[in-house]
C-alpha distance (Angstrom), angle and dihedral (degrees) to the residues before:
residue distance angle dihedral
X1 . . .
X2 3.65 . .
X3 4.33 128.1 .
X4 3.53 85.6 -106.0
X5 3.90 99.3 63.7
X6 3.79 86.6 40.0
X7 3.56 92.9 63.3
X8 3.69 89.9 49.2
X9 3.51 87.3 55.9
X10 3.72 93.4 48.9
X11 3.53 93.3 51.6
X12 3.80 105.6 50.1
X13 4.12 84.3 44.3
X14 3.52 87.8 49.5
X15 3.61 87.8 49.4
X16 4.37 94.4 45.4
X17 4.02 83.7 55.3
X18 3.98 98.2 48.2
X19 3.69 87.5 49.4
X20 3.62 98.0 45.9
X21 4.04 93.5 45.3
X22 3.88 92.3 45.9
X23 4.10 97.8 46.4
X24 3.48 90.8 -104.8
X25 4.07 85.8 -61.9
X26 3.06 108.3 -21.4
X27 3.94 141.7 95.3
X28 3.91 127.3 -27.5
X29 3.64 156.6 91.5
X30 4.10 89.6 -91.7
X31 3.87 111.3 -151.7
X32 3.93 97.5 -49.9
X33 3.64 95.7 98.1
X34 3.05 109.4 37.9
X35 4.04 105.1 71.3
X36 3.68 93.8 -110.5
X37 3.70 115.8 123.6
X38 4.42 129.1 -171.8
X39 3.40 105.2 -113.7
X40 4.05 140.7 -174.9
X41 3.57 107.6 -158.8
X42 4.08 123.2 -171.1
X43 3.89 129.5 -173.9
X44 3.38 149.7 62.6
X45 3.86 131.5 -14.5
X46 4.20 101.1 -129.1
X47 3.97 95.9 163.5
X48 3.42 149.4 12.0
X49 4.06 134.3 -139.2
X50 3.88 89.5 104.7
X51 4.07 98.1 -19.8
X52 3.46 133.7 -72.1
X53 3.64 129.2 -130.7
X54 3.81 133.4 172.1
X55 3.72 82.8 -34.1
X56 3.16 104.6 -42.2
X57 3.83 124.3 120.7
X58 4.36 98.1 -143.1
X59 4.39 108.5 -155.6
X60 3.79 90.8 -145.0
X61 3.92 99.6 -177.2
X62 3.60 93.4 104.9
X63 4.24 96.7 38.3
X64 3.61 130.1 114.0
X65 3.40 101.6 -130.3
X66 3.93 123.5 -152.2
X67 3.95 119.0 -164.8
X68 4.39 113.8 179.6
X69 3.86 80.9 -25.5
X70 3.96 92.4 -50.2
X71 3.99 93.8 147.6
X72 3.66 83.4 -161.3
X73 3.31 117.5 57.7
X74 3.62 135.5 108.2
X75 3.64 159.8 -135.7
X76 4.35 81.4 -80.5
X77 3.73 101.0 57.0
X78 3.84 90.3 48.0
X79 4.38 113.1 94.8
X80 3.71 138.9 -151.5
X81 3.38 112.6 -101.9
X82 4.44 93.0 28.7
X83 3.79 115.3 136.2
X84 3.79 101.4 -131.0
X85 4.12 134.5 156.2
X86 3.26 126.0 -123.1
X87 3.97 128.1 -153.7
X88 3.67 116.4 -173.6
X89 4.23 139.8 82.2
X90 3.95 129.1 -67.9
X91 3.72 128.8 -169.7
X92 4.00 132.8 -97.4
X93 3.79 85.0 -95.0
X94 3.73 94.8 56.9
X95 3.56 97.0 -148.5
X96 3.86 92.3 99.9
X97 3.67 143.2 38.9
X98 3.85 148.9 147.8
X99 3.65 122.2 -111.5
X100 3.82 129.5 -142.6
X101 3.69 101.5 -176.5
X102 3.67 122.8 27.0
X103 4.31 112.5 -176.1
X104 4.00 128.6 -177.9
X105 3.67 122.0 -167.5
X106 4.03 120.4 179.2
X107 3.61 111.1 -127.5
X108 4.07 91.9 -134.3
X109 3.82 128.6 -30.4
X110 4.00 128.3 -149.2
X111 3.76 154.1 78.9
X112 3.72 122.0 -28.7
X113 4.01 105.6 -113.6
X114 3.84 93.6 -159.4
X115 3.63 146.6 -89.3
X116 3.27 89.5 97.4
X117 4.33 92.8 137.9
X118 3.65 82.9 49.5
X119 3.42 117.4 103.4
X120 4.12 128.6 -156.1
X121 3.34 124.1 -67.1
X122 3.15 123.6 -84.0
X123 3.73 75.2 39.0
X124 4.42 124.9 -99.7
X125 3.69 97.3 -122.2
X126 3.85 85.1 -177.5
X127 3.59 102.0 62.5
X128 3.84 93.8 -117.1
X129 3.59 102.3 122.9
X130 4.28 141.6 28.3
X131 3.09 133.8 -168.3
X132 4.16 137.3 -158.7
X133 4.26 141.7 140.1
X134 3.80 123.6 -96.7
X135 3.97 100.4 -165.4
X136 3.86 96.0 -19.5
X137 3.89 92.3 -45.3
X138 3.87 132.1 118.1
X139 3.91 117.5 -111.0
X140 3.93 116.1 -177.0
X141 4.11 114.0 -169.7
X142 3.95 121.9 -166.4
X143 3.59 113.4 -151.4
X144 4.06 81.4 -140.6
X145 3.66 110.7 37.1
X146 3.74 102.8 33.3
X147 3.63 120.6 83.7
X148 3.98 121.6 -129.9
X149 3.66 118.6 -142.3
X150 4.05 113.7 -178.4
X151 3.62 91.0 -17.6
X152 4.04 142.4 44.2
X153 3.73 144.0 -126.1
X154 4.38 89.5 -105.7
X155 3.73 92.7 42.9
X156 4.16 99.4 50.6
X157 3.99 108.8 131.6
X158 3.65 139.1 -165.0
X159 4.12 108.4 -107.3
X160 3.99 87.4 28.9
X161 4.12 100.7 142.8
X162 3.72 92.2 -138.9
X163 4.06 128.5 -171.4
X164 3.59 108.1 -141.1
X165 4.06 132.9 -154.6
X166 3.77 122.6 -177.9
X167 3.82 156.4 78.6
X168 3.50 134.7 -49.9
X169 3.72 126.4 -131.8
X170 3.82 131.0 -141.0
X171 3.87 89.4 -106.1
X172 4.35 86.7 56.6
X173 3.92 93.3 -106.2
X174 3.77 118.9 140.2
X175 3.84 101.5 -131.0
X176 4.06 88.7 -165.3
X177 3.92 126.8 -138.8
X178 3.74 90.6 -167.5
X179 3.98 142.3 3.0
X180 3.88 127.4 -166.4
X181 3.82 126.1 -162.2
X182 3.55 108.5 -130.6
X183 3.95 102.3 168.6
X184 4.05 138.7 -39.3
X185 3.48 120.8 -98.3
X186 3.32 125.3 -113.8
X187 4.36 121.3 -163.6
X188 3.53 114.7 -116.6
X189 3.83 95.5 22.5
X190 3.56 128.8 92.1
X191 3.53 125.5 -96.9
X192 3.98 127.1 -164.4
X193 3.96 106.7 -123.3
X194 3.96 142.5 172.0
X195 3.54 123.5 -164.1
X196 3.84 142.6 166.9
X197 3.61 138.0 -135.1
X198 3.73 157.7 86.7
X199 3.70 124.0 -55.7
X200 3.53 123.5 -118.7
X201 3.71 146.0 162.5
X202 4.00 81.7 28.4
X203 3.88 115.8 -168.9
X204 3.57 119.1 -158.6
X205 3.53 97.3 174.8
X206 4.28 102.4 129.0
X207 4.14 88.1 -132.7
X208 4.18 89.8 51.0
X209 3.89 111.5 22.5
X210 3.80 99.3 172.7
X211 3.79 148.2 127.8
X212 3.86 145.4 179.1
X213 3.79 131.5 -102.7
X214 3.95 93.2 -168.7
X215 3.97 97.8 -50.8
X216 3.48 99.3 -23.2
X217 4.06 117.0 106.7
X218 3.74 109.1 -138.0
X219 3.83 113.2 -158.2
X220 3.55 120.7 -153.6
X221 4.34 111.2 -176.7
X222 3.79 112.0 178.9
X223 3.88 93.8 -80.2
X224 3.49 93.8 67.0
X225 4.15 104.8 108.3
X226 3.65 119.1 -141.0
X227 3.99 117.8 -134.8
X228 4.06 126.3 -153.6
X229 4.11 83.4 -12.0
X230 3.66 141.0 47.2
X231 3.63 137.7 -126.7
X232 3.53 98.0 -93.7
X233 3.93 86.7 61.5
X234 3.29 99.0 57.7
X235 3.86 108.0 102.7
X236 3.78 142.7 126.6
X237 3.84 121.2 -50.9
X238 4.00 92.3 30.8
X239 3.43 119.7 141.0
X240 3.88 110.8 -145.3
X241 4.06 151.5 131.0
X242 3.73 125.2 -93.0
X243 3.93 112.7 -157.9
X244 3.87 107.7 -176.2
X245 3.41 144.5 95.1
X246 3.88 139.0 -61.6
X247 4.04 130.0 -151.4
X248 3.66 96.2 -175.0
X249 3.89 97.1 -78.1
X250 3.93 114.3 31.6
X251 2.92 136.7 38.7
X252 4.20 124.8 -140.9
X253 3.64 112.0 -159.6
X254 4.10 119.4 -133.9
X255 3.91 96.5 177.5
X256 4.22 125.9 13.4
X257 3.72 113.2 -166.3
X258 4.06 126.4 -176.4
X259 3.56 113.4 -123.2
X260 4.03 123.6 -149.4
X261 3.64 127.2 -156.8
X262 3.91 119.7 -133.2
X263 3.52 140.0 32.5
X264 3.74 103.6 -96.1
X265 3.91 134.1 -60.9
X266 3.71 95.8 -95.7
X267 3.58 126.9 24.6
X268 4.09 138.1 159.1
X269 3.29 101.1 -134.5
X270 4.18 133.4 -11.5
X271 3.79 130.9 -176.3
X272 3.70 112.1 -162.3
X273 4.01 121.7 179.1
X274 3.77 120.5 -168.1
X275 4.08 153.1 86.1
X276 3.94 114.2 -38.9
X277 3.96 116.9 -126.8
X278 3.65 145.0 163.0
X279 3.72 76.3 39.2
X280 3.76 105.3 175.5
X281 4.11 95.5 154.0
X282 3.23 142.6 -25.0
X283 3.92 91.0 -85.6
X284 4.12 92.4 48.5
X285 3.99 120.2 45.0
X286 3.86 136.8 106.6
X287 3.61 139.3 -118.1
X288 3.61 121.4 -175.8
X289 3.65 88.2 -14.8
X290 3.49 88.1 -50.1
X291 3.57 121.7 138.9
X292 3.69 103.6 -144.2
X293 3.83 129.5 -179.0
X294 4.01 111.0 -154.8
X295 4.22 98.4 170.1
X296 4.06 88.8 118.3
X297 4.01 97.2 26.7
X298 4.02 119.0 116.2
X299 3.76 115.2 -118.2
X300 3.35 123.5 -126.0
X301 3.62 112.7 -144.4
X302 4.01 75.8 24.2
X303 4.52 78.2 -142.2
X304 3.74 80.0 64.5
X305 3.78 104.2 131.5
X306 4.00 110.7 -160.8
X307 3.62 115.1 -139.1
X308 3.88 146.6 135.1
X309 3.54 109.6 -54.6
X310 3.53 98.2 11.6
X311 4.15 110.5 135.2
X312 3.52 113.7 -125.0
X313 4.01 148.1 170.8
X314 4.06 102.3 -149.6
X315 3.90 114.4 173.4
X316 3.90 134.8 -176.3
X317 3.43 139.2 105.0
X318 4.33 127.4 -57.6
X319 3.43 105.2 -121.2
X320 3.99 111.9 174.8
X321 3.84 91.9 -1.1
X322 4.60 81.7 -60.2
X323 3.72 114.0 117.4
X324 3.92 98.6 -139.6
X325 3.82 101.1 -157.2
X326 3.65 116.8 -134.1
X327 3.77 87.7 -176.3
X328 4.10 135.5 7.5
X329 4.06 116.3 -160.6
X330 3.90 120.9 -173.0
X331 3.58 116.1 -118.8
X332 3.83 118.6 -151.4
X333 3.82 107.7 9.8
X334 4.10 129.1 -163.2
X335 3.84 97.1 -86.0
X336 3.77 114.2 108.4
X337 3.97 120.3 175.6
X338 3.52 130.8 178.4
X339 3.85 109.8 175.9
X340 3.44 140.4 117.9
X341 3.88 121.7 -80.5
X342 4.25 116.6 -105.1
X343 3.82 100.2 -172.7
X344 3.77 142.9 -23.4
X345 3.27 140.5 -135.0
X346 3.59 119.1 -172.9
X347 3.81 101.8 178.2
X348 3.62 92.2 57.1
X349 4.19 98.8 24.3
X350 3.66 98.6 -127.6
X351 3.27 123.3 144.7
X352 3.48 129.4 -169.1
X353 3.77 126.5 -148.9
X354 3.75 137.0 -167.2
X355 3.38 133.8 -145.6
X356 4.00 125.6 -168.4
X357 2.86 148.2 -62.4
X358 3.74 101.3 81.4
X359 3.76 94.3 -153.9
X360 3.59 82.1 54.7
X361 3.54 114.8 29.6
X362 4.21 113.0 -162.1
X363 3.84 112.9 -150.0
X364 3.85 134.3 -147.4
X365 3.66 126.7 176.8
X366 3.62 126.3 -152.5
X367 3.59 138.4 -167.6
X368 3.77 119.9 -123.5
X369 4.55 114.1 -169.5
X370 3.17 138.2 167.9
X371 3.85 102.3 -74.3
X372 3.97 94.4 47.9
X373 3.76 106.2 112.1
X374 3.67 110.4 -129.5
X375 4.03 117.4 -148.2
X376 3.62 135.8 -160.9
X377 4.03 104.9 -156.9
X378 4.49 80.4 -175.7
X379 3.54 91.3 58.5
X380 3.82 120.8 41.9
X381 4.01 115.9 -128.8
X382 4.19 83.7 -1.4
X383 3.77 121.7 122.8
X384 3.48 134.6 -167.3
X385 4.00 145.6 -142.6
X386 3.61 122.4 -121.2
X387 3.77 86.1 -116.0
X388 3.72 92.1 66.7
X389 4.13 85.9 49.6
X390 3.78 110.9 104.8
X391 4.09 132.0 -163.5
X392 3.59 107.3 -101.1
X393 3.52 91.3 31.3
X394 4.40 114.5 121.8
X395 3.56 119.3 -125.4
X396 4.11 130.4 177.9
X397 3.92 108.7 -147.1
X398 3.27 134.2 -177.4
X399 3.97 125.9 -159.0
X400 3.52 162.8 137.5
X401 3.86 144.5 -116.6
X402 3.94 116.7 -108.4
X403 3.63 117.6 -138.4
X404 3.90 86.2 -104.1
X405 3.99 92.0 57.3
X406 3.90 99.0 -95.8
X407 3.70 129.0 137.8
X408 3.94 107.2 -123.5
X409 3.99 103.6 -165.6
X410 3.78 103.9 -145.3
X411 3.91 92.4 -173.1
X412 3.84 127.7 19.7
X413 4.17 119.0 -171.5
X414 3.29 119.1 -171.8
X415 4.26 104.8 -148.1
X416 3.36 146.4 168.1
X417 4.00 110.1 -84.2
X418 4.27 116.1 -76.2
X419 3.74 138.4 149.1
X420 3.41 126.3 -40.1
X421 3.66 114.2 -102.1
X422 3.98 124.6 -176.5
X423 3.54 121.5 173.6
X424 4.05 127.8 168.0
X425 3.18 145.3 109.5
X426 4.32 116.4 -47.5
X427 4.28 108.9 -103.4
X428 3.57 86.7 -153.2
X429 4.42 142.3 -5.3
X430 3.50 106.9 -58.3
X431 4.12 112.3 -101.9
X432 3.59 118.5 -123.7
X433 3.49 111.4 -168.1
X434 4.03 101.2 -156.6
X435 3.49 123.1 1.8
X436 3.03 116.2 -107.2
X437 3.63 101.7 18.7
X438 3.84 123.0 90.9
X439 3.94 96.2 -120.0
X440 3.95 111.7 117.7
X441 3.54 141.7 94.1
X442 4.12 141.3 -132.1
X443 3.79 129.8 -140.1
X444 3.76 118.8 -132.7
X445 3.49 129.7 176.9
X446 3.81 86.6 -20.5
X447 3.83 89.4 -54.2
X448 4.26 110.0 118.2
X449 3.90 105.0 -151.4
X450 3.87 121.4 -165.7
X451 3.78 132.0 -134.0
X452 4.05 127.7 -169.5
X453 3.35 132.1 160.1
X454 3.88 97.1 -51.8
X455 3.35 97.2 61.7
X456 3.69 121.6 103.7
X457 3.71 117.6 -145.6
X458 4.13 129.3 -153.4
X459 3.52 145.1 -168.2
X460 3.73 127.8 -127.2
X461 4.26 85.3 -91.1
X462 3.61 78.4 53.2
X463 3.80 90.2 -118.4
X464 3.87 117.6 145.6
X465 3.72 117.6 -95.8
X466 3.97 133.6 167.1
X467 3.44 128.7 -83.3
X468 3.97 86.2 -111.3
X469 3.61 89.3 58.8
X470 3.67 102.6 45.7
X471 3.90 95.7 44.3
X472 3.85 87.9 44.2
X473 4.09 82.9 63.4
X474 3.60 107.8 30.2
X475 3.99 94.4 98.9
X476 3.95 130.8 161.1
X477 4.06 109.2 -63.7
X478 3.75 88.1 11.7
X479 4.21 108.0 135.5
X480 3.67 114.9 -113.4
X481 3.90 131.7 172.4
X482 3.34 117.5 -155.3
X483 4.01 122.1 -158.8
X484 3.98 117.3 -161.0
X485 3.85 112.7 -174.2
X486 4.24 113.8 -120.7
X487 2.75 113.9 -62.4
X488 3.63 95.6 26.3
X489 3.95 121.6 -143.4
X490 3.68 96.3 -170.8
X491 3.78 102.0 -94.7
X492 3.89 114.5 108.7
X493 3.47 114.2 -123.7
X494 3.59 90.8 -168.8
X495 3.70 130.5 22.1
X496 3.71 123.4 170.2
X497 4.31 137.8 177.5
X498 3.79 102.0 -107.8
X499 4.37 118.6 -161.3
């Protein structure tokens, strides 16, 4: 569903609620007093128990619920890890709300081209990432931040018909927050797809009608239906959404629909999560499509540096079709553990992690909220609560540093148990014992870290270098990931410069 039905939406709900709060016209405070604000939220689902959305807990009993433009879906055909938008009220808190209109719309589904082995480049030596095309476009998964829906990060094939949710980057690639397996495509047979993009090399010609979206040709016979724009509209430089299907080299169109960028020309209040582009400063960028102005926003870690392909949450009202951020938070961040759990508490969300060695045990707590996106690796597209978290359990977390020194998980998966991986940013110089011998140790996150003469060291181009070389680098704040080998006795194995 395009921006432009959206807004529709928005504005009859809008309507519904100003009715309702004024007694259909007459008396009353309306909505102003109460601590209730309107409210367009956008980002990704991280829990269920109503849905939650930037940090917002959504009641959905009363929602119209839109799934791939099924006008009747509901809160059961929706997913963890979905990028959906939200129309509807939350409280003065802002930590709950009721929604009127939730909407879903895939960012492209198909058949995996190839390269799905291949990693990025320069290449992921760690595993973390892949990379391959869906219909000539770019899809990045994250063993960690994507979600998995009937198949996994290891298991990912070429000809895989894959639905995919997630953000796009500055540079056009979808950097995906969850994939589903619908089917495996076969040559020579149709397949149902969806993509997006702008038409070129159109052909109006009644014995061709065609165009391109990048390489693909789209075509469009007189049974194709036209949504939120007509024929006549469609011409070169449009921006739109091509349901059809695909044989393996064409594409013919059943349904073409216009898509709009941004969430209205004037709204109260919007929340918007995703990947910054068009950045030019801090006063002119996108998100979503958004054009968002964040010259007067707070920063939240207030080191946050705003940039293309940074992930964000930015929130504030539209004012002349501009989002003017009151505040920007960082989605994400550079801290990656992969540990095993030491205690829980779910009243407060700490969680406590240990790091080896046993005799020893090294702790670090982090902070799980609202808008962390909780994984179960065990149970494909499932989450979990931090009630159902156990000590002993291992977990792979990724996070940032508030500005008052806590570690805000932004995604928690609960997995089977693997090698110890701490990455952040160095407490203090690296110690080298001797130099010129391997034997030292670095301080992360309050956790000290040994290396000897096994351990294999790396640059930032994750080349090998010398123990001389990496110690003569690995300064205070400097990015390091360390790599201790199951079951992890406290020596690195591998320890490499990060960006």
């Amino acid at each position: 569903m395009n921006r432009f039905n959206l807004r529709q939406l928005v504005t009859t709900a809008s309507l519904a609620l100003l009715l309702t709060a004024c007694g259909g016209g007459g008396g009353g405070g309306g909505i102003g007093g109460t601590g209730i604000t309107r409210t367009t939220t956008s980002g990704v689902i991280t829990g269920f128990g109503s849905i939650f959305v930037n940090g917002i807990e959504f009641e959905t009993g009363s929602a119209s619920i839109t799934v791939d433009d099924n006008t009747a879906a509901s809160e059961s055909d929706l997913s963890l890890g979905m990028v959906v938008t939200i129309t509807g009220t939350e409280d003065a808190s802002g930590t709950t709300g009721s929604a009127d209109t939730v909407v879903f719309d895939d960012s492209i589904e198909g058949p995996v081209e190839g390269a799905i082995a291949g990693q990025l480049v320069p290449p992921d030596p760690g595993g973390q990432t892949k990379t391959f095309t869906i219909l000539d476009q770019t899809v990045v998964v994250d063993k960690t931040t994507t979600v998995f829906d009937d198949t996994t990060f290891d298991t990912l094939a070429v000809a895989d018909v894959l639905e995919v949710s997630g953000f796009v980057d500055a540079a056009g690639i979808i950097n995906a927050t969850r994939v589903e397996k619908k089917s495996v495509f076969i040559p020579g047979v149709g397949t149902q797809v969806e993509l997006k993009g702008v038409v070129s090399n159109l052909d109006t010609d009644p014995n061709v009608r065609s165009f391109s979206i990048g390489t693909i040709v789209v075509n469009y016979p007189s049974t194709t239906e036209f949504e939120d724009m007509t024929e006549a509209e469609l011409v070169n430089g449009l921006f739109v959404e091509v349901k059809g299907i695909f044989d393996g080299t064409e594409v013919v169109a059943e349904e073409i629909e216009k898509e709009d960028e941004g969430f209205g020309s004037n709204v109260t209040k919007v929340s918007i999560e995703g990947l910054i582009t068009n950045f030019v400063s801090e006063s002119s960028f996108k998100i979503q499509g958004q054009a968002v102005d964040a010259s007067n926003a707070t920063l939240t870690p207030t080191s946050l540096m705003l940039a293309n392909g940074v992930k964000v949450e930015a929130e504030g009202p539209i004012e002349n079709g501009i989002l003017k951020a009151t505040k920007v938070e960082q989605r994400g961040g550079d801290l990656k553990l992969e540990t095993k759990v030491q205690a829980v508490d779910a009243a407060t969300g700490n969680v406590t992690l240990e790091y080896p060695p046993d005799s020893a045990l090294q702790l670090v707590n982090v902070t799980v909220t609202s808008s962390t996106l909780l994984k179960d690796q065990n149970q494909p597209g499932g989450t979990f609560s931090l009630g159902q978290l156990l000590p002993g359990e291992f977990v792979e977390v990724r996070a940032q540093v508030d500005g008052s020194g806590n570690n805000i998980a932004s995604e928690m998966e609960r997995d089977s148990e693997d090698d110890r991986i701490l990455q952040g940013p160095l407490d203090e110089n690296a110690n080298q014992t001797t130099p010129g011998q391997p034997e030292g140790s670095v301080k992360i996150l309050g956790v000290v870290v040994n290396t000897d003469a096994t351990t294999q060291f790396e640059d930032e181009n994750d080349n090998p270098v010398t123990a001389d070389v990496f110690f003569a680098a690995a300064l205070t704040g400097k990015l390091v990931k360390v790599k201790d080998d199951e079951p992890g006795d406290g020596v690195a194995d591998e320890i490499a410069l990060e960006d």
